[in-house]
KOLKOLFI-437480 format. One record per residue: x, y, z of N, C-alpha, C in turn; residue in one letter; residue number from 0. Coordinates in nm, 3 decimals, padded with zeros to 5 digits, always signed. Layout:
N
n.xx|n.yy|n.zz|ca.xx|ca.yy|ca.zz|c.xx|c.yy|c.zz|type|seq
X|Y|Z|X|Y|Z|X|Y|Z|a|NUM
...
This chain:
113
n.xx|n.yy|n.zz|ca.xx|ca.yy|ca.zz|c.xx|c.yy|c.zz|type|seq
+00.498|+07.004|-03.330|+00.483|+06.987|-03.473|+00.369|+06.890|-03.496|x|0
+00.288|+06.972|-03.559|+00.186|+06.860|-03.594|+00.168|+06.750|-03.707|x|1
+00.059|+06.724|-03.740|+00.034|+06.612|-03.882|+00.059|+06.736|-03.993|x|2
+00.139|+06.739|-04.055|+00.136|+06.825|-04.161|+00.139|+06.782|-04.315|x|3
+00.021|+06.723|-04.369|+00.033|+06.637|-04.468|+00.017|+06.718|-04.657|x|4
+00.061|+06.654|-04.725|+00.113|+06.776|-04.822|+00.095|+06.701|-04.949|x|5
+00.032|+06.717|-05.089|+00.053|+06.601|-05.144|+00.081|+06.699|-05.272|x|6
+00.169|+06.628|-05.369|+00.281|+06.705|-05.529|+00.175|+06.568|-05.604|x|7
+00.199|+06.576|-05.710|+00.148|+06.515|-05.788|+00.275|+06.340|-05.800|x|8
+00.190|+06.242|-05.757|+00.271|+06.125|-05.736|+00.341|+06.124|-05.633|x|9
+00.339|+06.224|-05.528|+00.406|+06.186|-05.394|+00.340|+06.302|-05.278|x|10
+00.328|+06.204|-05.162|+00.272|+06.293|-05.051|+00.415|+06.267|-04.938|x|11
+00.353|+06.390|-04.864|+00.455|+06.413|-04.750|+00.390|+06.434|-04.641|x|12
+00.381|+06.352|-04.458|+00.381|+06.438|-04.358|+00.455|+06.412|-04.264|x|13
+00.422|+06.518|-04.190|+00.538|+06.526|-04.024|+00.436|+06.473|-03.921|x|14
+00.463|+06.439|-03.805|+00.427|+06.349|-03.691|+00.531|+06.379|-03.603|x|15
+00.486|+06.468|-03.464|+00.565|+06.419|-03.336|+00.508|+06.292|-03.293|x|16
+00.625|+06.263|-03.187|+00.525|+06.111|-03.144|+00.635|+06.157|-02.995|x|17
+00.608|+06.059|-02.896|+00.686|+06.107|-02.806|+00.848|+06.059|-02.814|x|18
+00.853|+05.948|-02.859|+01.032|+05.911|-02.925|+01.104|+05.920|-03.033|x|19
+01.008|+06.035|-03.121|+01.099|+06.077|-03.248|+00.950|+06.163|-03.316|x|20
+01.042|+06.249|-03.399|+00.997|+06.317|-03.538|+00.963|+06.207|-03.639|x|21
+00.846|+06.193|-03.687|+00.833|+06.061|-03.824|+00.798|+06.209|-03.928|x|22
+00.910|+06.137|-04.005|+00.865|+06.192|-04.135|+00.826|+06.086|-04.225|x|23
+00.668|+06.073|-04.304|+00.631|+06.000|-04.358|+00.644|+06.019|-04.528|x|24
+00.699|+05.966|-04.650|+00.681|+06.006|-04.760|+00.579|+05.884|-04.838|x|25
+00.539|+05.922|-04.904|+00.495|+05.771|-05.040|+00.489|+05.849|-05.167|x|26
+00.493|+05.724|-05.260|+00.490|+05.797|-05.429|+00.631|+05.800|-05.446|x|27
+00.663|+05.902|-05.495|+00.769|+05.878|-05.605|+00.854|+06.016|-05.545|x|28
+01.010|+05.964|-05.503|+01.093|+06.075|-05.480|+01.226|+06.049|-05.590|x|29
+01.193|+06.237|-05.648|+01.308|+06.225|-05.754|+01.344|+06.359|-05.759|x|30
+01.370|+06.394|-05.881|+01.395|+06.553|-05.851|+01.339|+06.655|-05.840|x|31
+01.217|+06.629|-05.876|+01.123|+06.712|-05.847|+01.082|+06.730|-05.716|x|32
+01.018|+06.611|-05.666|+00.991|+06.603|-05.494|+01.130|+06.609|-05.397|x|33
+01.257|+06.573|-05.449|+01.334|+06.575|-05.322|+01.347|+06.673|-05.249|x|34
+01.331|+06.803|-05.318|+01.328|+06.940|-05.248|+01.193|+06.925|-05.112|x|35
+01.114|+06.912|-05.144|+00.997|+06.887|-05.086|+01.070|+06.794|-04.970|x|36
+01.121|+06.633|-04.952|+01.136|+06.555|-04.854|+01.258|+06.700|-04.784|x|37
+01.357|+06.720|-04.885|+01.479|+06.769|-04.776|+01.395|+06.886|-04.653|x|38
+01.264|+06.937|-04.743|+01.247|+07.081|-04.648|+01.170|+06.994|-04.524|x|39
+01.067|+06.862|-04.555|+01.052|+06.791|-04.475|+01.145|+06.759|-04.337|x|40
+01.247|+06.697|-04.379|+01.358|+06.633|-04.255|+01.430|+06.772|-04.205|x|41
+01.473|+06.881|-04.297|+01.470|+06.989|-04.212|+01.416|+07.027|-04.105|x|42
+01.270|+07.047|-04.122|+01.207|+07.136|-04.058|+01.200|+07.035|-03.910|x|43
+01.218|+06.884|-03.940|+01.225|+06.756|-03.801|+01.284|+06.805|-03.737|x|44
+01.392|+06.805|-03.738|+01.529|+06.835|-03.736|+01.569|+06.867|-03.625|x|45
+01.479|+07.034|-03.633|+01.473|+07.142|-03.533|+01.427|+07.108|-03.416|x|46
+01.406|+07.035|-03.367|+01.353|+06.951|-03.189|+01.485|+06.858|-03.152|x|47
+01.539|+06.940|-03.118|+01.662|+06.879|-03.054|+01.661|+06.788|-02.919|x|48
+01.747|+06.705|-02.974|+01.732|+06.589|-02.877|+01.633|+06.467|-02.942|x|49
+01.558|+06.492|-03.024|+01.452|+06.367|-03.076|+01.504|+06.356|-03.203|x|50
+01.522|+06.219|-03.207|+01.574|+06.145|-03.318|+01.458|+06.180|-03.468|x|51
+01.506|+06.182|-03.551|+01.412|+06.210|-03.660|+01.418|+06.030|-03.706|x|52
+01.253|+06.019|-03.762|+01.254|+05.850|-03.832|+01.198|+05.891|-03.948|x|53
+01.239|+05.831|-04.091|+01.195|+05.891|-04.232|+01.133|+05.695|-04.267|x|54
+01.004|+05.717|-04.285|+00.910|+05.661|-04.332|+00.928|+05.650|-04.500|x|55
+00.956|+05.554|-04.544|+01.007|+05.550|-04.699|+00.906|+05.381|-04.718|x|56
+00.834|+05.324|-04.643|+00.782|+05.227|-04.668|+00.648|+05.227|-04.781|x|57
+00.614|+05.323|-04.806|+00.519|+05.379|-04.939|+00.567|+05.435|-05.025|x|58
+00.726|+05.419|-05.052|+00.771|+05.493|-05.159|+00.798|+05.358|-05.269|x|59
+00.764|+05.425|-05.390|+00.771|+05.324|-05.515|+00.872|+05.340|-05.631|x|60
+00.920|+05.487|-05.581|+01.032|+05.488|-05.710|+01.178|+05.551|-05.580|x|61
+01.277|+05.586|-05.674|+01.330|+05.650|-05.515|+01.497|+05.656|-05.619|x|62
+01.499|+05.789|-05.645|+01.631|+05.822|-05.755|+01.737|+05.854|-05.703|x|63
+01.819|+05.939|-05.721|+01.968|+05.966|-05.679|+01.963|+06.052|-05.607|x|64
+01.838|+06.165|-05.648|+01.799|+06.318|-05.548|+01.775|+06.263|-05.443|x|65
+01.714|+06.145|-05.388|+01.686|+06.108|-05.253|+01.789|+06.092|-05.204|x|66
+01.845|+06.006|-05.256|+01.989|+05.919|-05.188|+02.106|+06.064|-05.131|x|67
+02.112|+06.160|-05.245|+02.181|+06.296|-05.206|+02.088|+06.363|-05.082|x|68
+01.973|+06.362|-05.077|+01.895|+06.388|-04.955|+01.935|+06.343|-04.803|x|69
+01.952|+06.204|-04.834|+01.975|+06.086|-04.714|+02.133|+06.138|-04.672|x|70
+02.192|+06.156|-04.794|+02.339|+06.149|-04.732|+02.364|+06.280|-04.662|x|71
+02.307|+06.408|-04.707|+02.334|+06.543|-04.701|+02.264|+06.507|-04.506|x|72
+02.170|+06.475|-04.472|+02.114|+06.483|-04.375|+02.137|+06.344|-04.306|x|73
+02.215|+06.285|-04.326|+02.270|+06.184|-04.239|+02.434|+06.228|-04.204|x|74
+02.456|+06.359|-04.248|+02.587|+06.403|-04.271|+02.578|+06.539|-04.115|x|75
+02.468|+06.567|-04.082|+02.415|+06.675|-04.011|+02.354|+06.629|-03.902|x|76
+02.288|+06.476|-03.871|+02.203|+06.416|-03.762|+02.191|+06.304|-03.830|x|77
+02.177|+06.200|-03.692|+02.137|+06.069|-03.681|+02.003|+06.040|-03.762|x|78
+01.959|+05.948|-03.845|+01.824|+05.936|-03.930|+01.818|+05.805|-03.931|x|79
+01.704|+05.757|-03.897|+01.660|+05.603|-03.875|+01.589|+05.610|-04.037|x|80
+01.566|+05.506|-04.131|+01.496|+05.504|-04.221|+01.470|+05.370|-04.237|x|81
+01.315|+05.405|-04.271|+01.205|+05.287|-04.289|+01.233|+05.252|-04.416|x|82
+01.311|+05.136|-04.464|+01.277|+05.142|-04.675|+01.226|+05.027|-04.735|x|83
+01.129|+05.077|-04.809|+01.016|+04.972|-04.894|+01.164|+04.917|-05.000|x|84
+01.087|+04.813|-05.078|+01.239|+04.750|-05.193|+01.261|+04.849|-05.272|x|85
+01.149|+04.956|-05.289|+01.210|+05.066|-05.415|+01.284|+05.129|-05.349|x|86
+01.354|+05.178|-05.250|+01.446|+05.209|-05.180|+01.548|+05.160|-05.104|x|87
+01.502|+05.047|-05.057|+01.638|+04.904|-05.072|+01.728|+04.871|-05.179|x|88
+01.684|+04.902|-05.264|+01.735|+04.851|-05.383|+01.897|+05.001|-05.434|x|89
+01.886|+05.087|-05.428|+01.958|+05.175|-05.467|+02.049|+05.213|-05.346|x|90
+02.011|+05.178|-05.244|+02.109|+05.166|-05.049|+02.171|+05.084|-05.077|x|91
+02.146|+04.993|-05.154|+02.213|+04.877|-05.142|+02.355|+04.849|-05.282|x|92
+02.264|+04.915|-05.393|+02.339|+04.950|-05.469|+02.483|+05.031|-05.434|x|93
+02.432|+05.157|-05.389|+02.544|+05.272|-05.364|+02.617|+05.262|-05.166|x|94
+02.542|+05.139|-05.134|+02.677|+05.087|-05.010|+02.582|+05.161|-04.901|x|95
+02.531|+05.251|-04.876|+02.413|+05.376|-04.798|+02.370|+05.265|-04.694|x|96
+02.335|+05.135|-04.736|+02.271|+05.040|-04.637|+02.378|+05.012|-04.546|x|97
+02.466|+04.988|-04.549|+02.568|+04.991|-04.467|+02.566|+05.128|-04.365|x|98
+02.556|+05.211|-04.443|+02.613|+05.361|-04.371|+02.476|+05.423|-04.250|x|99
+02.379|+05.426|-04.304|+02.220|+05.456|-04.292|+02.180|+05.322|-04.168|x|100
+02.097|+05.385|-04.084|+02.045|+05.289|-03.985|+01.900|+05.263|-04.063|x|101
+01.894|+05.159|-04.131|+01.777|+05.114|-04.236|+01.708|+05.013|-04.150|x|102
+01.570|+05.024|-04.127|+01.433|+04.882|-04.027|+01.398|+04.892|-04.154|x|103
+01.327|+04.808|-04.104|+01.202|+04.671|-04.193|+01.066|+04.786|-04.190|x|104
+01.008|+04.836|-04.052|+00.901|+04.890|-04.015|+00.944|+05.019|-03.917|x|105
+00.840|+05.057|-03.929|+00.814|+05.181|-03.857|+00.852|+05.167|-03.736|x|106
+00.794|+05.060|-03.668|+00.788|+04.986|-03.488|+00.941|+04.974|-03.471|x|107
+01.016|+04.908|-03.571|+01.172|+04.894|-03.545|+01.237|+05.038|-03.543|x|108
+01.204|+05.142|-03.620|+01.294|+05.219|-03.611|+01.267|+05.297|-03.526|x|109
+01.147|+05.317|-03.494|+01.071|+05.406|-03.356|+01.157|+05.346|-03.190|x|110
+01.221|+05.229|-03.229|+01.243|+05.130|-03.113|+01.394|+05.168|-03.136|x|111
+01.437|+05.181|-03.238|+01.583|+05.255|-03.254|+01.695|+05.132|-03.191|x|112
């Protein structure tokens, strides 16, 4: 799987093998419009079995309930490391998810798992 980079208006998306995980990278704004877009994202990770998928949320600036139903639906199906900037700290933390969700600081931490 290569760099597959994708950009909606206010939010881009790409994929990255690396050799210790799938990175899925997002920035901009995930809501209901884009969540469809991240879910087909971590889907399509997914499919390389055996490699941990890592979701890159450290460039995201807004981050609504469609995500959080994203996170849970696919933390419900496979293990998901997630990177989260404060606009996405903030609503994990709200709805308890930070607890549940293996949430780093950086990329380097969750790649390090």
């Amino acid at each position: 799987m290569d760099d597959m980079g994708q950009q909606w208006s206010g939010f881009e998306i790409a994929t990255e093998a690396r050799d210790t995980a799938v990175v899925v990278t997002a920035a901009g704004e995930v809501d209901m419009v884009t969540a469809a877009r991240l879910r087909e994202a971590l889907d399509a990770a997914q499919r390389t079995p055996g490699i941990p998928t890592v979701l890159d949320l450290s460039r995201v600036d807004f981050f609504d309930s469609s995500g959080l139903e994203v996170l849970v639906d696919v933390h419900h199906r496979a293990r998901l490391r997630v990177v989260a900037s404060a606009a996405v700290r903030r609503p994990l933390g709200v709805t308890g998810l930070d607890r549940v969700l293996d949430v780093y600081d950086d990329l380097a931490a969750a790649l390090a798992g």
